[in-house]
C-alpha positions as CSV (number, residue, x, y, z in Angstrom):
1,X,134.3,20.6,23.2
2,X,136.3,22.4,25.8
3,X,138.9,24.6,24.7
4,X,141.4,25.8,27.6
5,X,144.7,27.5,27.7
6,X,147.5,26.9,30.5
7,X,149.9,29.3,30.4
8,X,152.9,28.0,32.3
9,X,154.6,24.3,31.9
10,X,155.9,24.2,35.2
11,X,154.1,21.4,38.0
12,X,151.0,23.7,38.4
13,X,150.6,24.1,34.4
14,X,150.8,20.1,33.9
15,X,148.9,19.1,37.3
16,X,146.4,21.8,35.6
17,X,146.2,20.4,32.0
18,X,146.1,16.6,33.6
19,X,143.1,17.2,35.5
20,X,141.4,19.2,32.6
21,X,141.5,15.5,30.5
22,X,141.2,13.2,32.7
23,X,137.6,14.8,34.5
24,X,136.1,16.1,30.9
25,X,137.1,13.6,28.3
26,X,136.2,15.9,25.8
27,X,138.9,18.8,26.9
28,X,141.6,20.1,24.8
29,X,144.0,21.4,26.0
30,X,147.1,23.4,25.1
31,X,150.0,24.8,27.7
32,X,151.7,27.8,26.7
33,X,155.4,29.0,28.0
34,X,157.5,31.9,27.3
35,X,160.4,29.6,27.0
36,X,160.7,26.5,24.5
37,X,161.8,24.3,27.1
38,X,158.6,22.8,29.2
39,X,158.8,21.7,33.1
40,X,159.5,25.5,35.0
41,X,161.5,25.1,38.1
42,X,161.7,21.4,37.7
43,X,163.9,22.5,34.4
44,X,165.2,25.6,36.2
45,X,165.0,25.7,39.9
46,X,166.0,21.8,41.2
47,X,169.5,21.7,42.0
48,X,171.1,19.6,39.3
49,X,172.7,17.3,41.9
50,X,169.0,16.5,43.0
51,X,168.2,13.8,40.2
52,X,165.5,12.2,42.2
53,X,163.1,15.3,42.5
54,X,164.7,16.6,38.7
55,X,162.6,12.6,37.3
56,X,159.2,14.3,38.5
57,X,160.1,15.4,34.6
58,X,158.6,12.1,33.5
59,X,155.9,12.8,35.2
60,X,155.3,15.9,33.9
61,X,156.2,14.6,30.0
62,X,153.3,12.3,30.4
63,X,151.0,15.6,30.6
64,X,152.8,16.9,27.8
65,X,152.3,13.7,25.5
66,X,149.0,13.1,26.3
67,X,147.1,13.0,23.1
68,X,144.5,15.9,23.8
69,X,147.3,18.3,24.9
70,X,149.4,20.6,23.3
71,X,152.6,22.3,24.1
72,X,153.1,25.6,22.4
73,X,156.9,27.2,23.5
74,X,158.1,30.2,22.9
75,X,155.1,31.9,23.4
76,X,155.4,35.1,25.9
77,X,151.9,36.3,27.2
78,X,151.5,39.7,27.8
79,X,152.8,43.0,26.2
80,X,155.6,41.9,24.5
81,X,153.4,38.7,22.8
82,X,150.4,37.8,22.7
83,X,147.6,40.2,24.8
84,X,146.1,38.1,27.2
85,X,142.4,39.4,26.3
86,X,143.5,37.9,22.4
87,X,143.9,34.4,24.3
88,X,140.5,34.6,25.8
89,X,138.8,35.2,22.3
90,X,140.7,32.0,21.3
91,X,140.5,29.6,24.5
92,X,136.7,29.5,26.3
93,X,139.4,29.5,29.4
94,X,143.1,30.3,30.3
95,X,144.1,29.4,33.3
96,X,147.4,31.5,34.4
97,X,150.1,29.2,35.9
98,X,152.6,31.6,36.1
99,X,154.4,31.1,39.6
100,X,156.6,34.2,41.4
101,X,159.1,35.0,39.6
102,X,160.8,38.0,41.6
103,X,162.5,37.7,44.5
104,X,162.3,39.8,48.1
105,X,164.8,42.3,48.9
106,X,167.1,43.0,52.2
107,X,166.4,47.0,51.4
108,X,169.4,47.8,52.9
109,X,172.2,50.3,51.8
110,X,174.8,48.7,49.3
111,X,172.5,45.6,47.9
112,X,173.4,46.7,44.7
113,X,176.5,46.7,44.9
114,X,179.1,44.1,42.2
115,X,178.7,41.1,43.5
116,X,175.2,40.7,45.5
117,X,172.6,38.9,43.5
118,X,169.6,36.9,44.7
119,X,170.2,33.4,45.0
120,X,167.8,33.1,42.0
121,X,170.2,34.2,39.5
122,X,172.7,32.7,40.4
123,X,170.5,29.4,40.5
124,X,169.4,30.3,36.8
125,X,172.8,30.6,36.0
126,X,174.1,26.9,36.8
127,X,170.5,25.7,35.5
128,X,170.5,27.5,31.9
129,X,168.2,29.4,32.2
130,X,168.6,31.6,29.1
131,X,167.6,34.9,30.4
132,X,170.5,34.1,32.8
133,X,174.0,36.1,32.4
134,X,176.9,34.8,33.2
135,X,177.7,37.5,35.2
136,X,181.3,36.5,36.7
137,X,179.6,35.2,40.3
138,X,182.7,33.7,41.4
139,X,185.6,35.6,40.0
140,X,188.5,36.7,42.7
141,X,185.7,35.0,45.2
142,X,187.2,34.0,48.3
143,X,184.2,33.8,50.7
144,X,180.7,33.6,50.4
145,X,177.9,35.0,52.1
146,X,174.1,33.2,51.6
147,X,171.5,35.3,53.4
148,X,169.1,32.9,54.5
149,X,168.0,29.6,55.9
150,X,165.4,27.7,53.3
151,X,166.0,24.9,51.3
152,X,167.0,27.5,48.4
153,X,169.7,28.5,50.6
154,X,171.2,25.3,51.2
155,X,170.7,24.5,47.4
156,X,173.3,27.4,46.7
157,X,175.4,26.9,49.7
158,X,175.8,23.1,48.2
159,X,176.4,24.1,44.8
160,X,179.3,26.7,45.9
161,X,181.3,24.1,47.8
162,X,180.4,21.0,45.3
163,X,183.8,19.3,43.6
164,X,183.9,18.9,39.9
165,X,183.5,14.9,40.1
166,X,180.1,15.5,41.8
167,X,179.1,17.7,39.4
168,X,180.6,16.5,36.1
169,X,177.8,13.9,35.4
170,X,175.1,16.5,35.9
171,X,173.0,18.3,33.2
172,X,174.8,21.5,34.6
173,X,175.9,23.9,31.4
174,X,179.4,22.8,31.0
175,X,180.4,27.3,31.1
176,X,178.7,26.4,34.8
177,X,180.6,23.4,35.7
178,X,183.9,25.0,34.2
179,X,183.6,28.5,36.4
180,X,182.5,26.2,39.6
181,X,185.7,23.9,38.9
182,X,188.0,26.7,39.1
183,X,186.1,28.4,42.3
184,X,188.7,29.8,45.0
185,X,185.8,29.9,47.0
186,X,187.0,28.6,50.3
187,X,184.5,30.0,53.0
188,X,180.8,30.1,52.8
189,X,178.5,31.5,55.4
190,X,174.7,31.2,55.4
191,X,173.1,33.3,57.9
192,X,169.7,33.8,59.1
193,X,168.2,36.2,61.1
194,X,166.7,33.9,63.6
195,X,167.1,31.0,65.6
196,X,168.5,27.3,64.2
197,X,164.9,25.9,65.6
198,X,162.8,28.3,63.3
199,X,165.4,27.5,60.5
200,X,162.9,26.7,56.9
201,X,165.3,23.6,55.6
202,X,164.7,20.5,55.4
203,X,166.6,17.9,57.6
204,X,167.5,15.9,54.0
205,X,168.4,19.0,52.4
206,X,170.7,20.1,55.7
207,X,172.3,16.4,56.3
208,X,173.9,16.4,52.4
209,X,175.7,19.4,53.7
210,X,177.8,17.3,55.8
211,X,178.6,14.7,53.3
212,X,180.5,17.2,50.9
213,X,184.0,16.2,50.0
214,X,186.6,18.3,51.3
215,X,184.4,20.2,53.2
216,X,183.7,20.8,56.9
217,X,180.1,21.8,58.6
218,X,180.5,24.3,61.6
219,X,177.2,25.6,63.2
220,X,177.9,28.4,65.5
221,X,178.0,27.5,69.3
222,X,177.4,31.0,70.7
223,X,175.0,31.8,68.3
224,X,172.6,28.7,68.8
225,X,172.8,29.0,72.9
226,X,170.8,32.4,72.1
227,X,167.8,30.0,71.0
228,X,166.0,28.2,74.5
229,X,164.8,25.1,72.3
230,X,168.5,24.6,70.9
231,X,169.5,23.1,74.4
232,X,166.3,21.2,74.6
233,X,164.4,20.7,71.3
234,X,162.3,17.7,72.6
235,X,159.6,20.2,72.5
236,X,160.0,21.2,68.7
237,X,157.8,19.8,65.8
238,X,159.3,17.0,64.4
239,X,160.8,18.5,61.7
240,X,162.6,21.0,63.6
241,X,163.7,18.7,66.5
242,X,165.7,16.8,63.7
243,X,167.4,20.0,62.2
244,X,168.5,21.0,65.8
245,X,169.9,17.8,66.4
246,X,171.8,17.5,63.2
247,X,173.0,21.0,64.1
248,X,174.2,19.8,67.4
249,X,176.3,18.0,65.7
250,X,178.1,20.4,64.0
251,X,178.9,22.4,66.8
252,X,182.6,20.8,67.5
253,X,185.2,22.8,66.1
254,X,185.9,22.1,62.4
255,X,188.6,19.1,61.1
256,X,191.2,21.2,59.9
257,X,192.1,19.5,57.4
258,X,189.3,20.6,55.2
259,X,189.9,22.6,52.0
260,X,186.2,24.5,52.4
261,X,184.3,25.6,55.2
262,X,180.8,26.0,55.6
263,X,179.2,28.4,58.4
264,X,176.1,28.4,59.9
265,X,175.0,31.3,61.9
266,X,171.8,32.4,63.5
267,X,170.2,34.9,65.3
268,X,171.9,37.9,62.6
269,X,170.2,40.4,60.9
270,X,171.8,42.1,57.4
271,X,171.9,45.8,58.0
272,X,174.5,47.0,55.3
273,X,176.5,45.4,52.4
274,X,180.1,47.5,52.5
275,X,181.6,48.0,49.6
276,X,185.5,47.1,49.4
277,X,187.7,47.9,45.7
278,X,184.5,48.8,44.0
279,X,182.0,45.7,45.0
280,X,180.7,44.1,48.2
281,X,183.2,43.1,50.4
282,X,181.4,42.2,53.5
283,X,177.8,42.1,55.0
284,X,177.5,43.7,58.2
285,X,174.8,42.2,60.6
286,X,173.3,43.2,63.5
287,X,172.9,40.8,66.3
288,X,169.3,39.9,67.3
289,X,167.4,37.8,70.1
290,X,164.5,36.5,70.3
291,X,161.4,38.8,71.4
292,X,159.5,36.2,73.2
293,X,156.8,35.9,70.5
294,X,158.2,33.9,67.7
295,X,160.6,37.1,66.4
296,X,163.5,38.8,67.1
297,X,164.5,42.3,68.0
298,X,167.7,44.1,67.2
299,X,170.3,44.4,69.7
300,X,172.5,47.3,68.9
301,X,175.9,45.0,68.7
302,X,177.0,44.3,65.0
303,X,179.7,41.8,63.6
304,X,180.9,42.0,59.4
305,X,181.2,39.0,58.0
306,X,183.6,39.1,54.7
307,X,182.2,38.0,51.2
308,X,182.8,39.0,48.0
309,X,180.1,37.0,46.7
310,X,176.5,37.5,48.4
311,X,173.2,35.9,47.7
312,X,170.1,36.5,49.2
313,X,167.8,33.9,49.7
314,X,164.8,35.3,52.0
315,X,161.8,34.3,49.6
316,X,159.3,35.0,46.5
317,X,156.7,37.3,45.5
318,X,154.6,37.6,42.9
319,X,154.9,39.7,39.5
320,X,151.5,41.5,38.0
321,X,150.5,38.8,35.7
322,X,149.6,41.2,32.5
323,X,146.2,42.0,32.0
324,X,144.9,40.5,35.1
325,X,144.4,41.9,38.9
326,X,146.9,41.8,41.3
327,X,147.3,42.1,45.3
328,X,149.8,43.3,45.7
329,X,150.4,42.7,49.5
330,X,150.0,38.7,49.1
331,X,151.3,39.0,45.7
332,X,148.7,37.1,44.1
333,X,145.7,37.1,41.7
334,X,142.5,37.8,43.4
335,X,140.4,34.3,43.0
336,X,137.3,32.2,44.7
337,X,138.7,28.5,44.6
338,X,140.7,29.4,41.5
339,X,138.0,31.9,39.9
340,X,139.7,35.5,39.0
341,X,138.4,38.0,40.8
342,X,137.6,41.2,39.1
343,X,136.2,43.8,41.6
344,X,135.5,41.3,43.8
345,X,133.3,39.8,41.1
346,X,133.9,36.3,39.1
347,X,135.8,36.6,35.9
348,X,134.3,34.0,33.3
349,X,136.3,32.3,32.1
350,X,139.5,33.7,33.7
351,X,141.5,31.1,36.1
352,X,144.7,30.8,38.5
353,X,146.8,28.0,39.6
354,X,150.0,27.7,41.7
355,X,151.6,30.3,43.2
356,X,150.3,32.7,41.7
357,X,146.8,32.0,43.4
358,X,148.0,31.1,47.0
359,X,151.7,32.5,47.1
360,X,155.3,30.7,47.6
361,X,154.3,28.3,50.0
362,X,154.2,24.4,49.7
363,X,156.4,21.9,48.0
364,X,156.2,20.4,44.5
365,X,152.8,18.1,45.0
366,X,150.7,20.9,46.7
367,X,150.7,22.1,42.7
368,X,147.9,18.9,42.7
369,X,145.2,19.7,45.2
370,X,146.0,23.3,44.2
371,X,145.4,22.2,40.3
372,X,142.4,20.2,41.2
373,X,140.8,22.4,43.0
374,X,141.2,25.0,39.9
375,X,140.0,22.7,37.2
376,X,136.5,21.4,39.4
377,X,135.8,25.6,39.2
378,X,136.2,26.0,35.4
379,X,134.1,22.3,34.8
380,X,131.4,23.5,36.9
381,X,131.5,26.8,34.9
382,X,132.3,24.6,31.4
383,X,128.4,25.0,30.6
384,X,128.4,28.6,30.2
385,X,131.9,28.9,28.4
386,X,131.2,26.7,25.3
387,X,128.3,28.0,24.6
388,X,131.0,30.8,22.7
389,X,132.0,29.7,19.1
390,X,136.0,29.5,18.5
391,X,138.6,28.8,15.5
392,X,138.9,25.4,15.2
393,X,142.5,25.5,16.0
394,X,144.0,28.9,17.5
395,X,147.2,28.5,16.5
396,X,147.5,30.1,13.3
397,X,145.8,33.0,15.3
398,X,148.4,32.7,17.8
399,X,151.0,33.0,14.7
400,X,149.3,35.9,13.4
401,X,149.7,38.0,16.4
402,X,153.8,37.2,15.8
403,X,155.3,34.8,17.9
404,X,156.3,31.0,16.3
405,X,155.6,28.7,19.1
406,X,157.8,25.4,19.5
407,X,156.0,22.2,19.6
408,X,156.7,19.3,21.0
409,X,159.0,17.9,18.1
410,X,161.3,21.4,18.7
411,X,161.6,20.4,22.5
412,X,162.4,17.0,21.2
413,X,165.0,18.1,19.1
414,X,166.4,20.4,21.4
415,X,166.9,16.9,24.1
416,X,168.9,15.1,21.5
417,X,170.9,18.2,20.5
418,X,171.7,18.5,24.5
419,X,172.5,14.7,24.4
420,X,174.6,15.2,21.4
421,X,176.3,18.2,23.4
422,X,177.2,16.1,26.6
423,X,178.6,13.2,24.7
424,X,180.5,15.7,23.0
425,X,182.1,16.6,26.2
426,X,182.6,13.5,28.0
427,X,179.3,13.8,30.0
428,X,175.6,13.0,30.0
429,X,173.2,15.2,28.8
430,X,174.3,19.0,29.0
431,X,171.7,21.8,29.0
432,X,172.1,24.5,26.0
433,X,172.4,27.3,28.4
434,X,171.4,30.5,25.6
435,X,168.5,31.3,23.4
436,X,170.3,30.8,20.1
437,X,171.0,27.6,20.9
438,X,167.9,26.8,21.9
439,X,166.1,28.1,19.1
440,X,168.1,26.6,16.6
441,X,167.9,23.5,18.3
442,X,164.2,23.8,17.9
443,X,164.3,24.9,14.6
444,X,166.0,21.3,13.4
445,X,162.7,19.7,13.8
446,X,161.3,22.0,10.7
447,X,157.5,22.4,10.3
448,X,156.5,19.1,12.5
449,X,152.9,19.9,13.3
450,X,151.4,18.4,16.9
451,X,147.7,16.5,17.5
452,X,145.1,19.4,17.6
């Protein structure tokens, strides 16, 4: 019998364990996550506005219930839990599912200044992510500057201008929803460094921009004549024909009858964050054109654009996964169709998934080829790895080496306590935002025990 850990329960981790039992009927499997809540970025990274792509949750409970997988929260791998070598003496595999957590940089003077953070955190913070602070984002905010034109982007941009009604029936912490209610955040800006027909967003993701209440959509006129395929995108890939033409749109002046204002500018390149009464107070850019090759190059004319709130939204990279290789230049594991590569030489027994194996690129369902492609490695190698004796059950081992992993009946119990929480408050569900709550939310399902 087959015997693998998944460490991660985010889409790669369930796409992963799903495979693993429905190609080897024999396969046990059980997905470990530093956090007792399962799901990843479907949990914490989908806006909470976006409640069709937030159901690919059912979809991923499925996983999670089926009856020869196990979820195990709560359980950190690495230095400060359990050693990754210990989980290979336990698991004939482990498969690391553990996605890229850190964000890219602007490097540039004054980024750490009060008041710039990545767009991450402050996406973590209105998902409840407990390692999240509430960290005062939009206290004595006026204006807003987003650095970057992805989907991410847009998410934040969305959330900073979203009304209360919108949000109110949302799983958003109700700390969240209360700080966002009271925002006097009137102008928001998101700025890339290149043209609006090399923009990353999607056309859906840009369109819900203009449907915001009280809000008007201005995309820059003299900034988008800089790109050639602005004035004619007919030659643009499909996707990008559409975002020009939805930006065409928006290039009228602004009703002024709006109470917010969201700015799209192009072709602008953050040099400096200056600091004004002890935290950012602008973002000074310089203007660039395009090089002729698919880049830009700097101009030597600059233009500050005021925000005492900036988030930077300009990608992912990968974090060192503990005890395994790292490249540090694509920010992934080493791997042959999934394999670990140590010295250039197959790990047994040793397996990636997701971004961690091919970097922050595709959307939620690339996780299944990626998955798939994963699990027909480790089958073919199945053979070999069996042929090593294990416990019958790891999980008291994994108890021994000090951490109290939260089954399935703890995540259950911390849904109703969330349930409980948003009736409480007039709402749906509401997310416990903090790991005391969460735990003791957990803890209310006592010494429940899950199918081995």
């Amino acid at each position: 019998m087959l015997r693998v850990a998944v460490v991660g329960s985010g889409p790669s981790g369930c796409y992963t364990a799903q495979h693993l039992v429905q190609l080897d009927p024999g396969a046990r499997v059980d997905v470990l996550d530093r956090l007792p809540c399962p799901y990843g970025l479907v949990r914490y990274g989908v806006a909470p506005d976006h409640e069709k792509i937030k159901s690919l949750q059912n979809g991923l409970r499925t996983v999670l219930e089926h009856e020869r997988v196990r979820f195990l929260g709560g359980v950190p791998v690495g230095p400060d839990g359990v050693p990754a070598a210990r989980l290979r003496e336990l698991y004939h595999a482990v498969v690391f599912c553990v996605g890229a957590a850190a964000d890219r940089r602007l490097d540039v003077p004054g980024e750490d200044l009060p008041g710039s953070w990545s767009a991450t955190e402050f996406v973590s913070w209105y998902s409840a992510h407990p390692d999240a602070a509430d960290a005062g984002f939009l206290r004595g905010v006026r204006s807003a500057v987003v650095v970057g034109v992805g989907n991410v982007a847009v998410d934040v941009t969305r959330m900073l201008a979203r009304g209360t009604r919108e949000l109110r029936p949302t799983d958003m912490p109700h700390a969240a929803l209360t700080a966002l209610a009271a925002s006097g955040v009137t102008r928001i800006h998101m700025v890339g460094r290149r043209g609006p027909s090399q923009a990353r967003f999607t056309t859906k993701e840009l369109r819900e921009l203009g449907t915001l209440p009280d809000t008007a959509v201005q995309a820059d006129a003299d900034d988008a004549a800089l790109d050639p395929a602005f004035a004619d995108p007919s030659g643009l890939p499909p996707p990008r024909r559409r975002n020009v033409e939805v930006l065409r749109g928006w290039t009228a002046p602004p009703r002024p009858d709006a109470r917010r204002l969201i700015r799209l500018r192009f072709f602008l390149r953050p040099v400096e964050l200056l600091a004004r009464d002890g935290r950012v107070g602008a973002v000074r850019f310089e203007r660039t054109v395009p090089d002729g090759s698919g880049g830009v190059t700097g101009t030597g004319r600059f233009e500050d654009i005021e925000g005492q709130l900036v988030l930077r939204s300009v990608g992912y990279r990968g974090v060192p996964p503990a005890g395994l290789p790292f490249d540090a230049a694509t920010g992934t594991v080493p791997h042959l169709a999934g394999r670990v590569l140590r010295g250039g030489a197959v790990a047994p027994g040793e397996y990636v998934a997701g971004w961690i194996k091919r970097g922050p690129t595709g959307v939620i369902g690339t996780n299944r080829s990626c998955a798939k492609e994963t699990v027909t490695s480790l089958l073919e190698d199945a053979p070999s790895l069996t042929s090593r004796p294990l416990p019958a059950d790891p999980l008291p081992a994994l108890r021994a080496e000090g951490v109290d992993p939260v089954l399935w009946p703890g995540w259950q119990s911390i849904e109703r306590t969330e349930s409980r929480l948003g009736a409480s408050l007039g709402r749906g569900v509401v997310k416990l935002a903090d790991w005391p709550s969460l735990l003791a939310a957990a803890g209310e399902a006592g010494d429940a025990v899950t199918r081995l």
